[in-house]
C-alpha positions in Angstrom: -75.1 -8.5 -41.8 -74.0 -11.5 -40.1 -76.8 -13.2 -40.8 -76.3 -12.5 -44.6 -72.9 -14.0 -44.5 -74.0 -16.9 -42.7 -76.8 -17.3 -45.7 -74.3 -16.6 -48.3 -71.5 -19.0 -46.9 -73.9 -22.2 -46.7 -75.0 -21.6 -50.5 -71.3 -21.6 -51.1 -70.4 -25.7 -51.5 -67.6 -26.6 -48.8 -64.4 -27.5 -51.4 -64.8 -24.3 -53.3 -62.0 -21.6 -53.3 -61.5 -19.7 -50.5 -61.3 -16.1 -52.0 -64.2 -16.4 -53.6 -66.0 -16.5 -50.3 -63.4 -13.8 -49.0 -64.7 -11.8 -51.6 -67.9 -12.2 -51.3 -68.1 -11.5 -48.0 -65.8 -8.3 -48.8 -68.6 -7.1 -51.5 -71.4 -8.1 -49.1 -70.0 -5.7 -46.3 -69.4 -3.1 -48.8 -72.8 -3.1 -49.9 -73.8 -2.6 -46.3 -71.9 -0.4 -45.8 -72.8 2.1 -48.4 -76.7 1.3 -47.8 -76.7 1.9 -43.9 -74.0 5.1 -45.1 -71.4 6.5 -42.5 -73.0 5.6 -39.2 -69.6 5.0 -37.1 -70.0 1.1 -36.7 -67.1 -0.6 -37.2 -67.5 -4.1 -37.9 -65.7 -7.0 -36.9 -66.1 -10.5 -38.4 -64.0 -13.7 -36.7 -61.8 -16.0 -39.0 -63.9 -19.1 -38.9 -62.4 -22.1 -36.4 -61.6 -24.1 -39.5 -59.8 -21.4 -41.5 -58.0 -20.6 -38.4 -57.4 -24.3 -37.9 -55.6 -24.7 -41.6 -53.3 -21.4 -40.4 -52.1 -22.9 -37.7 -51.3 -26.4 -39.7 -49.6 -24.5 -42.5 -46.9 -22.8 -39.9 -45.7 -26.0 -38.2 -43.3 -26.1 -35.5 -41.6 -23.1 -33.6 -37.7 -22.3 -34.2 -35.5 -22.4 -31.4 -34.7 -18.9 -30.0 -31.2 -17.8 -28.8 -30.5 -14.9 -26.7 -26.4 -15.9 -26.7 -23.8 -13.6 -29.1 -21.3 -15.0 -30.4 -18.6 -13.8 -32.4 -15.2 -12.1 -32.0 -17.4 -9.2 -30.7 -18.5 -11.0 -27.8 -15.6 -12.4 -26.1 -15.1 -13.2 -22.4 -12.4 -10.7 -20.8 -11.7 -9.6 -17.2 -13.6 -6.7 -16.6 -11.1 -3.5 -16.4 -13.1 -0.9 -13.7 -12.2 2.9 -15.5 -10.1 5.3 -13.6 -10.1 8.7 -13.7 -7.6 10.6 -12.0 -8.5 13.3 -8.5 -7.4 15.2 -6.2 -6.4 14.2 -3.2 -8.9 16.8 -1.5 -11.5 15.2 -4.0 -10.9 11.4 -3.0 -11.0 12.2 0.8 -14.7 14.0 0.1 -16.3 11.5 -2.3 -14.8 8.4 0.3 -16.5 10.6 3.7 -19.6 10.8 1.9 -19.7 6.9 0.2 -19.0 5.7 3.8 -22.4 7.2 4.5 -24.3 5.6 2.2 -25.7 2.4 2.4 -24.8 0.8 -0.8 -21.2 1.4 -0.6 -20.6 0.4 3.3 -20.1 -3.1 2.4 -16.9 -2.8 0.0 -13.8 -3.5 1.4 -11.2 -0.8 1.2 -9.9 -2.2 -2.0 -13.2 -2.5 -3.7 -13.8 1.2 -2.6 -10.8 2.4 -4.3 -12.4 1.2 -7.2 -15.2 2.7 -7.3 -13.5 6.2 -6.0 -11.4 5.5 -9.3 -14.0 5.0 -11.7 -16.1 7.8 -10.4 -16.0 11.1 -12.9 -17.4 14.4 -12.5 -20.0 16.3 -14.2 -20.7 20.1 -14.7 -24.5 20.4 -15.0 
């Protein structure tokens, strides 16, 4: 089939329009395809290098990209840590068990309150 095409596109001239050779190509693989019936082959056919040439002319230069909001939406503000309110009982546990752990065994005792502050429980 590719041979066919290659036939049919050098008896096309070189200036003529190029949907008549789309669709002739597009009648030639239908043709094909209802001759050799279903058997499962998919064809592929790649854009000739000067059609994909003129694309890439036609689109010209990239656009800047911007990641950064702005807006009244995305103002700067100090960062206000939530605090929800526990038992005394509760904030000796949760503190006994954070000094075991790695992660937290770097905070200072005022960072640590924090965190105890901002931590909420969960029924599962």
């Amino acid at each position: 089939m590719r041979e066919q095409v290659q036939k049919l596109s050098s008896q096309v001239p070189q200036g003529s329009n190029e949907n008549s050779t789309a669709d002739e190509a597009h009648a030639l693989s239908e043709s094909d395809q209802s001759s050799e019936g279903s058997s499962g082959d998919d064809d592929v056919f790649d854009l000739p290098l000067e059609e994909v040439k003129r694309n890439n002319a036609k689109r010209g230069p990239r656009a800047s990209v911007s990641a950064e909001a702005f807006g009244n939406w995305n103002k700067k503000e100090e960062f206000k840590a939530p605090f929800y309110p526990k038992s005394e009982q509760l904030t000796t546990a949760l503190r006994t068990r954070l000094s075991q752990a790695f992660m937290f065994s770097a905070l200072n005792p005022a960072e640590l309150e924090i965190v105890l502050g901002a931590m909420q429980k969960f029924d599962f």
